[in-house]
C-alpha positions as a Markdown table, in Angstrom:
| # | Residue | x | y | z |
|---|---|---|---|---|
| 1 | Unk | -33.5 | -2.8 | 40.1 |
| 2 | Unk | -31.5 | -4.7 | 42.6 |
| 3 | Unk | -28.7 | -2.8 | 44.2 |
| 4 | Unk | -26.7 | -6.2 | 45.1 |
| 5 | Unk | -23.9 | -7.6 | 43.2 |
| 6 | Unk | -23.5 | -11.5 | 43.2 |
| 7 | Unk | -20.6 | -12.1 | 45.2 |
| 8 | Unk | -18.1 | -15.4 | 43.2 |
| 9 | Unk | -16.9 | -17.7 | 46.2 |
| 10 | Unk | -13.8 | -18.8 | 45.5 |
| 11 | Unk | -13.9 | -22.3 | 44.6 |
| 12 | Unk | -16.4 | -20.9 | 42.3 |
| 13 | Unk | -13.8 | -18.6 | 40.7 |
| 14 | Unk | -12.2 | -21.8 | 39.8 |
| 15 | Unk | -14.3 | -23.2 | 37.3 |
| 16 | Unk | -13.6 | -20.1 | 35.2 |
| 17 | Unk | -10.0 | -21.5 | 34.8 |
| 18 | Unk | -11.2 | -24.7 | 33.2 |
| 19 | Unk | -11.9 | -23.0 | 29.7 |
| 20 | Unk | -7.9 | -21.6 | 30.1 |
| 21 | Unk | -6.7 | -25.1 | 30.8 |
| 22 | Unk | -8.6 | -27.0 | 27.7 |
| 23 | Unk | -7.0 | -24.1 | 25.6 |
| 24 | Unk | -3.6 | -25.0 | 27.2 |
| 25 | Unk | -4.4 | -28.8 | 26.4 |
| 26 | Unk | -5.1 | -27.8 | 22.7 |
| 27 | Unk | -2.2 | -26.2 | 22.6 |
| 28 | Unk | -0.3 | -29.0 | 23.9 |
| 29 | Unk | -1.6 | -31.5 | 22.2 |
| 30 | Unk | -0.7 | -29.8 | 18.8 |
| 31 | Unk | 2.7 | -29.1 | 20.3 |
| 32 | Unk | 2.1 | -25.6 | 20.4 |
| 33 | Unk | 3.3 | -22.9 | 23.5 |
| 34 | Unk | 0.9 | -23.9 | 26.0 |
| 35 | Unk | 3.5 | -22.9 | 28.7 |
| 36 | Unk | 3.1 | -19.0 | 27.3 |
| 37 | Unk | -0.6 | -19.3 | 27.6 |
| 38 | Unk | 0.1 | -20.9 | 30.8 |
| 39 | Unk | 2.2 | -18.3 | 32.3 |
| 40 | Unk | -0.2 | -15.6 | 30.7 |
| 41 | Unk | -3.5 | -17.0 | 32.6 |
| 42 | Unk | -0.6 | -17.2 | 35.8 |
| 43 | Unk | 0.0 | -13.3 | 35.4 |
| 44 | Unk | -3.3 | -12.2 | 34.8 |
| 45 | Unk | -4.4 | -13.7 | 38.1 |
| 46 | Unk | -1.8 | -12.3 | 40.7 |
| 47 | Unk | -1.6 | -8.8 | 38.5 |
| 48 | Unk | -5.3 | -8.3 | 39.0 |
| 49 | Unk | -4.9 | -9.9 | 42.6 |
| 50 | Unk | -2.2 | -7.6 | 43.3 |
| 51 | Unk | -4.7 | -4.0 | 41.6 |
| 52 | Unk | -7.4 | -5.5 | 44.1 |
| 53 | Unk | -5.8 | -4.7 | 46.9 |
| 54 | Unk | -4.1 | -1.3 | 45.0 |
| 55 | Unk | -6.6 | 0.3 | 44.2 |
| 56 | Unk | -8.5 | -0.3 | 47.5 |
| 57 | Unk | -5.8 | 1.3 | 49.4 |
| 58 | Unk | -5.8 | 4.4 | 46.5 |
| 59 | Unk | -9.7 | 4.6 | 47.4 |
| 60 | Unk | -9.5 | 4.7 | 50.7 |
| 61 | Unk | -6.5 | 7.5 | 50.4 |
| 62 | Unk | -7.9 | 10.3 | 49.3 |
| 63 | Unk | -4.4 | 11.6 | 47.9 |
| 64 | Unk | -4.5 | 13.9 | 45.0 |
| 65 | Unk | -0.6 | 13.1 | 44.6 |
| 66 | Unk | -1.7 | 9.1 | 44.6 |
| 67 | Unk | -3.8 | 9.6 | 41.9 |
| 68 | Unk | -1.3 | 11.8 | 40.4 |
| 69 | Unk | 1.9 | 9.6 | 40.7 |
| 70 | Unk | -0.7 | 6.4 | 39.4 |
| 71 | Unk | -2.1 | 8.1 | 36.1 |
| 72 | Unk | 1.4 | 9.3 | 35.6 |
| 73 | Unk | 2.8 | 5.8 | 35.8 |
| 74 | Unk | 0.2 | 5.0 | 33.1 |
| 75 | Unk | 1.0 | 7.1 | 31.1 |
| 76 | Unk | 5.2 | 6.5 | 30.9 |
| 77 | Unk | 4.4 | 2.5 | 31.0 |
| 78 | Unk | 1.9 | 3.4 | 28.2 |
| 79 | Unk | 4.3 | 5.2 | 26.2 |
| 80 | Unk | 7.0 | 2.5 | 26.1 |
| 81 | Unk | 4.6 | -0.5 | 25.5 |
| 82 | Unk | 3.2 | 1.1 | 22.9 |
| 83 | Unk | 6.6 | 1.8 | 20.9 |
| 84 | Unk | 6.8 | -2.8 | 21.6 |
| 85 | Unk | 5.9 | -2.8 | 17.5 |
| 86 | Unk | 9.6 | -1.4 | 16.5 |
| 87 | Unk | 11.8 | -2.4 | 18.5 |
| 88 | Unk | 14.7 | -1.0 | 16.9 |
| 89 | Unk | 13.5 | 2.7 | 17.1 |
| 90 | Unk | 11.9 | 2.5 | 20.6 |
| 91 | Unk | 14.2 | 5.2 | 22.6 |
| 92 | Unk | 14.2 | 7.3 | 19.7 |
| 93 | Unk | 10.3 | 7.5 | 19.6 |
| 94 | Unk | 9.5 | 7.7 | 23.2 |
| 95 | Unk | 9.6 | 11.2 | 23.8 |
| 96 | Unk | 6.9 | 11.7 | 21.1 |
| 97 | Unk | 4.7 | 8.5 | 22.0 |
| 98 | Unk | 4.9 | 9.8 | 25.9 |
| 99 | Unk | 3.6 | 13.6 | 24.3 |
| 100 | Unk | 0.6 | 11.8 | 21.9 |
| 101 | Unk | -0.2 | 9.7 | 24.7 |
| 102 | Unk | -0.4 | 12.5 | 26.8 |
| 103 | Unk | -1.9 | 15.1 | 25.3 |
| 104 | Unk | -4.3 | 12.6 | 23.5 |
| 105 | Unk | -5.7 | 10.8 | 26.1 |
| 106 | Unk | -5.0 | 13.3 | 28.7 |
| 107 | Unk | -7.0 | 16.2 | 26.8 |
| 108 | Unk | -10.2 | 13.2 | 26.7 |
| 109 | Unk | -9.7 | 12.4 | 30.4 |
| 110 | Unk | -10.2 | 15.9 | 31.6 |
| 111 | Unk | -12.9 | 16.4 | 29.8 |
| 112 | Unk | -14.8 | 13.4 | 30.3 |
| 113 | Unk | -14.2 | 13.7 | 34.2 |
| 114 | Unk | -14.7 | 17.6 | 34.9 |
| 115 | Unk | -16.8 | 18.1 | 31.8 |
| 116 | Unk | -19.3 | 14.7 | 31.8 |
| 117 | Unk | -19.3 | 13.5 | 35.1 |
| 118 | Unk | -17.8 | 16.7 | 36.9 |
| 119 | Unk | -16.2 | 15.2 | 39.5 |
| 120 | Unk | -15.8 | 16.2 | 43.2 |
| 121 | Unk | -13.3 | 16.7 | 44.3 |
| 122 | Unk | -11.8 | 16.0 | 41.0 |
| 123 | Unk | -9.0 | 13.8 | 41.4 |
| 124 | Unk | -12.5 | 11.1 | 42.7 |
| 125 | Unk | -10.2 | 7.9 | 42.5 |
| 126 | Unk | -12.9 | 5.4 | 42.4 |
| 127 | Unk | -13.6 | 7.3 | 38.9 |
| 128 | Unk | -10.6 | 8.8 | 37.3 |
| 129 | Unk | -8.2 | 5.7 | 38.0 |
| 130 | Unk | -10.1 | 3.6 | 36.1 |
| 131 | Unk | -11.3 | 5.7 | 33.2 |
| 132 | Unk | -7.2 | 6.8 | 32.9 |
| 133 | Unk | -6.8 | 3.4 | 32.4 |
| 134 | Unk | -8.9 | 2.2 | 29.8 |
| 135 | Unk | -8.1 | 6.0 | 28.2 |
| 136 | Unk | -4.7 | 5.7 | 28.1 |
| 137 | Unk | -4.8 | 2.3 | 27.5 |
| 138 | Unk | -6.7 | 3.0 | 24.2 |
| 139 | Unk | -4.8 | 5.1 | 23.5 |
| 140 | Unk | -1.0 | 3.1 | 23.6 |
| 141 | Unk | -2.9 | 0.4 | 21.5 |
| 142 | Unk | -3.9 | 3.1 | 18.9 |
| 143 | Unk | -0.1 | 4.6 | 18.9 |
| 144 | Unk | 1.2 | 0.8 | 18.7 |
| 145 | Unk | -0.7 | 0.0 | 15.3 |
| 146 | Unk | 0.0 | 3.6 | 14.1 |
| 147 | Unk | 3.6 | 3.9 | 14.7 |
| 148 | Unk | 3.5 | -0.5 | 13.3 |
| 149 | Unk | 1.8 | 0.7 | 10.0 |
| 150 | Unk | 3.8 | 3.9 | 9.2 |
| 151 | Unk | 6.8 | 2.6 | 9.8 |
| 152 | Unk | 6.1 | -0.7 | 7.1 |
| 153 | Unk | 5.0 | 2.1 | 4.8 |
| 154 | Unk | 8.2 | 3.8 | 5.2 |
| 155 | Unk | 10.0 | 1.2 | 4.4 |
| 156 | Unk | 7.6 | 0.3 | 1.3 |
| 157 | Unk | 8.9 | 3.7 | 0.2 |
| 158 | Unk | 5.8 | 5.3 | 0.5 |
| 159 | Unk | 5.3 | 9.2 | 0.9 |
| 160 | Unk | 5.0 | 10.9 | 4.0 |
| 161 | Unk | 0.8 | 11.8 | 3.4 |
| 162 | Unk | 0.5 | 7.9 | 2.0 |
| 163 | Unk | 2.4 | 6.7 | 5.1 |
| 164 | Unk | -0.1 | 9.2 | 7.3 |
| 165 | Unk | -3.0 | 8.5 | 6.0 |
| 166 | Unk | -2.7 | 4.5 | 5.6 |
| 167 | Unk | -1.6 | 4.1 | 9.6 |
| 168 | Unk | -4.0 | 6.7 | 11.0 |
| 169 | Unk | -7.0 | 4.1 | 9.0 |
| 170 | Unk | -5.6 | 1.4 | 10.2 |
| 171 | Unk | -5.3 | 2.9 | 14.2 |
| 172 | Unk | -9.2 | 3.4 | 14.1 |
| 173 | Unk | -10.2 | -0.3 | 12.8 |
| 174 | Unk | -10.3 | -1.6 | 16.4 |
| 175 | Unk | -12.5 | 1.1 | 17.5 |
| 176 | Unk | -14.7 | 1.8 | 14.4 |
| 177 | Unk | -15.2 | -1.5 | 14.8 |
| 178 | Unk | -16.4 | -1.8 | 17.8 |
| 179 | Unk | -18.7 | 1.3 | 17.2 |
| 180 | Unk | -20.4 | -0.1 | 14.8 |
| 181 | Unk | -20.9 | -3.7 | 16.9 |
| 182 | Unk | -21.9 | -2.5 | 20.2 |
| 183 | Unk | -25.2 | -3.2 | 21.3 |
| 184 | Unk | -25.8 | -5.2 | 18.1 |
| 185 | Unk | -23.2 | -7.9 | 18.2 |
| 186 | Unk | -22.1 | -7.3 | 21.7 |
| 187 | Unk | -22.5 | -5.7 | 24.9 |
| 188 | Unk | -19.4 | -3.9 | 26.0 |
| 189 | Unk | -18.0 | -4.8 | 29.4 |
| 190 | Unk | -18.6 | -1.4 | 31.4 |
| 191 | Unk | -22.4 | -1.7 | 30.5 |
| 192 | Unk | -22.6 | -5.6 | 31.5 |
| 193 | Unk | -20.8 | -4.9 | 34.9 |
| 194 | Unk | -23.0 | -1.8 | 35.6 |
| 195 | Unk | -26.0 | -3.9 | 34.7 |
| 196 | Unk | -24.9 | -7.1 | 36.5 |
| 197 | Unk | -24.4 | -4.6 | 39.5 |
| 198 | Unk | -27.7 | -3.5 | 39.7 |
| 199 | Unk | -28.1 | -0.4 | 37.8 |
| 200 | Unk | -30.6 | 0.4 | 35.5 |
| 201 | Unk | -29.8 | -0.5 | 31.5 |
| 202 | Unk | -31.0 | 3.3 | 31.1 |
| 203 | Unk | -28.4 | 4.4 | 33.1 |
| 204 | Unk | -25.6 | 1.9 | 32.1 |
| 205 | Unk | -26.2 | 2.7 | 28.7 |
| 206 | Unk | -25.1 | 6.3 | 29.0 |
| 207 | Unk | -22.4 | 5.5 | 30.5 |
| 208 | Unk | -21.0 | 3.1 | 28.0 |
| 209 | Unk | -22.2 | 5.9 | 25.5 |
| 210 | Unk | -19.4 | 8.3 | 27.2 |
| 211 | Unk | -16.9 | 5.4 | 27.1 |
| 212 | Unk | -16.8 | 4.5 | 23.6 |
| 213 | Unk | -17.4 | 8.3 | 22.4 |
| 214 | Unk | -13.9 | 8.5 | 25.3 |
| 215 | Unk | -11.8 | 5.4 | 23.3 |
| 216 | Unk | -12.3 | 6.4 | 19.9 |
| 217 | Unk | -11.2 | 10.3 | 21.1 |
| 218 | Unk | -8.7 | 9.0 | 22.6 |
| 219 | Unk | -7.4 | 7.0 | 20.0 |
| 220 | Unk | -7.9 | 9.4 | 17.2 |
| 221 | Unk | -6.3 | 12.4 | 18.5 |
| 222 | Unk | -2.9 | 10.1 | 19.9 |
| 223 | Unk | -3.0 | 8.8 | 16.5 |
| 224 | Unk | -3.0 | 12.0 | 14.6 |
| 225 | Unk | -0.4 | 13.9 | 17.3 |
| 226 | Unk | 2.0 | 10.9 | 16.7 |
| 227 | Unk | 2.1 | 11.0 | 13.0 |
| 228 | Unk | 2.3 | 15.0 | 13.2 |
| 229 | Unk | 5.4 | 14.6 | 15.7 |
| 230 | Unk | 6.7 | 12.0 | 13.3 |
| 231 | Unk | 7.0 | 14.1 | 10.4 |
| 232 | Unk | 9.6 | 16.2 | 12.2 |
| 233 | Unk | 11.3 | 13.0 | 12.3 |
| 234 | Unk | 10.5 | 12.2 | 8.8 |
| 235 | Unk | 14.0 | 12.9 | 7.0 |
| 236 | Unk | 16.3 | 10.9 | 9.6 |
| 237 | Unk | 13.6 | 8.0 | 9.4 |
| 238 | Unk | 14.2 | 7.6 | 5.7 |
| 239 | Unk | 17.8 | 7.8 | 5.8 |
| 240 | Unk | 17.6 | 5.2 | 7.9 |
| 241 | Unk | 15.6 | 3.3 | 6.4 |
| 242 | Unk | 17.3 | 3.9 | 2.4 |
| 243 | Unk | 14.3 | 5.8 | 1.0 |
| 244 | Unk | 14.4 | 9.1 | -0.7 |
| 245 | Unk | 14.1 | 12.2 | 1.1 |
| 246 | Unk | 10.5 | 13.5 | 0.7 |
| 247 | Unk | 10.6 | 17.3 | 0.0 |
């Protein structure tokens, strides 16, 4: 295989832009937000701008408190993002989205980087910075949908188990989704970087193997330490919400 990567001159780069701005145009011409979408594209580019240069400082640090201080950042972002779904109860669930989040995705990192790829030293940043994001990542979007779903349920006067059981099914859609479409319908973005890189599809492939065994982990066990955390919660949730106490 060949080890170089094609490198995208920047006036290159631009033509990627031109799908965004016929998008935009739709959306103005049917005098929809095309400013949002807009400012969206506009973010996107100086945020990942702004990670380029990031992370090549982190890599070239070698800190084991960098990478600490970054994945804990994640991790307290990830934890108030995910709670963006109610509003109205976000400081009161924090403290249990931070701990599913946590403990979740944090009990799938280690293993996946000093169990899998046994990392050395193990704080590697070129490899644990990116695999805490997409972990954690995975694992705020699973905790958004859950925490969405029970809450609606709640309020449909549903039981504590019905409430459970409906937004822990709902959390895993994305990802049981996306088991069963990989490598038949598409192939996932770690794999087509790898292979665009260079590296054998033999190789690739197990890596994308580890990733979306690491999502849907991830995602599961937030899931499933959120709702357990909630029903502690369960009584003073109801009263606010005018349902009967469930016994």
């Amino acid at each position: 295989m060949n080890d170089s990567i094609l490198i995208i001159p920047v006036t290159n780069l631009a033509l990627a832009f031109v799908p965004v701005l016929a998008v935009a145009g739709i959306l103005f011409r049917w005098s929809l937000d095309y400013r949002n979408a807009l400012y969206a594209a506009l973010r996107m580019l100086i945020q990942l701008l702004i990670i380029g240069y990031f992370l090549l400082f982190i890599f070239g640090s070698d800190s084991v408190w960098l990478v600490i201080a970054v994945v804990a950042v994640m991790v307290f972002a990830a934890s108030w993002i995910a709670l963006s779904s109610i509003v109205e109860k976000r400081r009161a669930l924090y403290t249990r989205a931070l701990l599913s989040i946590a403990v979740g995705g944090g009990f799938v990192l280690a293993l996946i980087t000093q169990g899998v790829l046994d990392l050395a030293p193990w704080y590697l940043p070129r490899y644990l910075i990116p695999l805490a994001g997409m972990i954690f990542a995975n694992a705020m979007n699973a905790v958004s949908l859950v925490a969405e779903r029970f809450h609606s349920e709640i309020q449909s006067h549903a039981t504590y188990e019905q409430a459970r059981d409906t937004a822990f099914r709902a959390s895993l859609i994305p990802n049981v989704n996306t088991l069963f479409a990989v490598g038949l319908v598409a192939i996932p973005g770690m794999m087509t970087g790898q292979i665009l890189a260079g590296v054998s599809p033999l190789i690739a492939v197990r890596y994308q193997i580890m990733v979306m065994c690491m999502l849907f982990g991830a995602a599961g066990l937030a899931s499933a330490c959120f709702l357990t955390l909630l029903r502690l919660r369960l009584p003073g949730l109801q009263r606010e919400e005018g349902t009967p106490r469930v016994t």
